[in-house]
N, C-alpha and C positions, 0 to 999 in steps of 0.2 A: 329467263334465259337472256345472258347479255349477247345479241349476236353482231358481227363484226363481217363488213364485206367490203373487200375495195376492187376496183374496175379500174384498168389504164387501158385505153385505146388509141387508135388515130382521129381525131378531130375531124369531124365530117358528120354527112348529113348522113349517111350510109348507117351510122353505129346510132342515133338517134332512137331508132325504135327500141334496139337492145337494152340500151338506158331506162330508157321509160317502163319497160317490162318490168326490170330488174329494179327501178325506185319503185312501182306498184308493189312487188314482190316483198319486197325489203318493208313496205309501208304496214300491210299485211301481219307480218311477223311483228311488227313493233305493237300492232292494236289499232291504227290511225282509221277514222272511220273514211268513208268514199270520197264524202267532200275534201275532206284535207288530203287523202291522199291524190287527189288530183291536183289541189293547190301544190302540194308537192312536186310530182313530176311537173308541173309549169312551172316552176321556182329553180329546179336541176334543169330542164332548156334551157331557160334563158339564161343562169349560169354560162349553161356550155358555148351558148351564144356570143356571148359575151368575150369567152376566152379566144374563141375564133376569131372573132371582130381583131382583137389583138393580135390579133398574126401565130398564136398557138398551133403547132399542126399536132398535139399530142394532150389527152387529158389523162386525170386521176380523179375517180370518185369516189371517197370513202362514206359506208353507210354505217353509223353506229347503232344501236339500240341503247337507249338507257330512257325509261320512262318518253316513251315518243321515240322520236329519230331523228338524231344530229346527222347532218349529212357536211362534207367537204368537197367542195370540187376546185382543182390546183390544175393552172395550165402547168406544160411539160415540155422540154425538149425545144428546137433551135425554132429560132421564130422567124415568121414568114413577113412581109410588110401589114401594120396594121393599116384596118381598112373601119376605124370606128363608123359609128351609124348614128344616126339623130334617134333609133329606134331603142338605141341604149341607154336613154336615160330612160323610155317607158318599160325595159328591162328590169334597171335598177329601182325603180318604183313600185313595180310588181313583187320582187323580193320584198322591200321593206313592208306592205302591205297584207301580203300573204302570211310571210315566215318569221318565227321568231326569231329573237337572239342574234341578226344580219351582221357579219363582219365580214368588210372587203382588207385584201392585204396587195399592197404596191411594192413594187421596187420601182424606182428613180420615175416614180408618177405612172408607171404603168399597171395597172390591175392583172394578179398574177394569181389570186384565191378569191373565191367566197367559203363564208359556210354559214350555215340557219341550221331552225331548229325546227320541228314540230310537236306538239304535246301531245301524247294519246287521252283523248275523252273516256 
């Protein structure tokens, strides 16, 4: 089964657990055993993190399945003032260490997607 989920919410700490449920859930479905699919959800925070950091008040999180789970997450909507963090680079450090396949997408130097990958064992 190739299964296909995407999540647009408001940015906040409020929708964080819903996230996390729903990339365990999605993990699940893909085959990803416990450890990765925790590196997983830590990989989709700090994502989400990241896009807040940037002034995002709105996310998108697509979950693919195909042999593991490609995941996208895309800020959205009018932006708020960014408020970057020194804690962003041990963000994006975590991404490339955990996740496969790591592409960040900018407009005019601002960070506006991630997406990684994960393999099912």
């Amino acid at each position: 089964m190739n299964a296909r989920m995407e999540l647009c919410f408001p940015l906040g700490s409020e929708m964080m657990t819903t996230v996390r449920l729903t990339t365990g859930g999605m993990c699940a479905l893909a085959g990803l055993d416990l450890d990765t699919s925790e590196d997983c959800k830590v990989c989709v925070t700090e994502s989400l993190l990241l896009l807040l950091h940037r002034g995002f008040r709105e996310a998108r999180v697509v979950f693919s399945e195909e042999n593991g789970l490609r995941v996208a997450v895309k800020g959205e909507g009018e932006r708020k003032e960014a408020q970057e963090s020194a804690e962003d680079d041990i963000s994006l450090a975590l991404l490339g260490a955990l996740a496969g396949e790591v592409a960040e997408e900018k407009r005019e130097g601002v960070l506006v997607a991630l997406s990684f990958r994960f393999e099912s064992k």
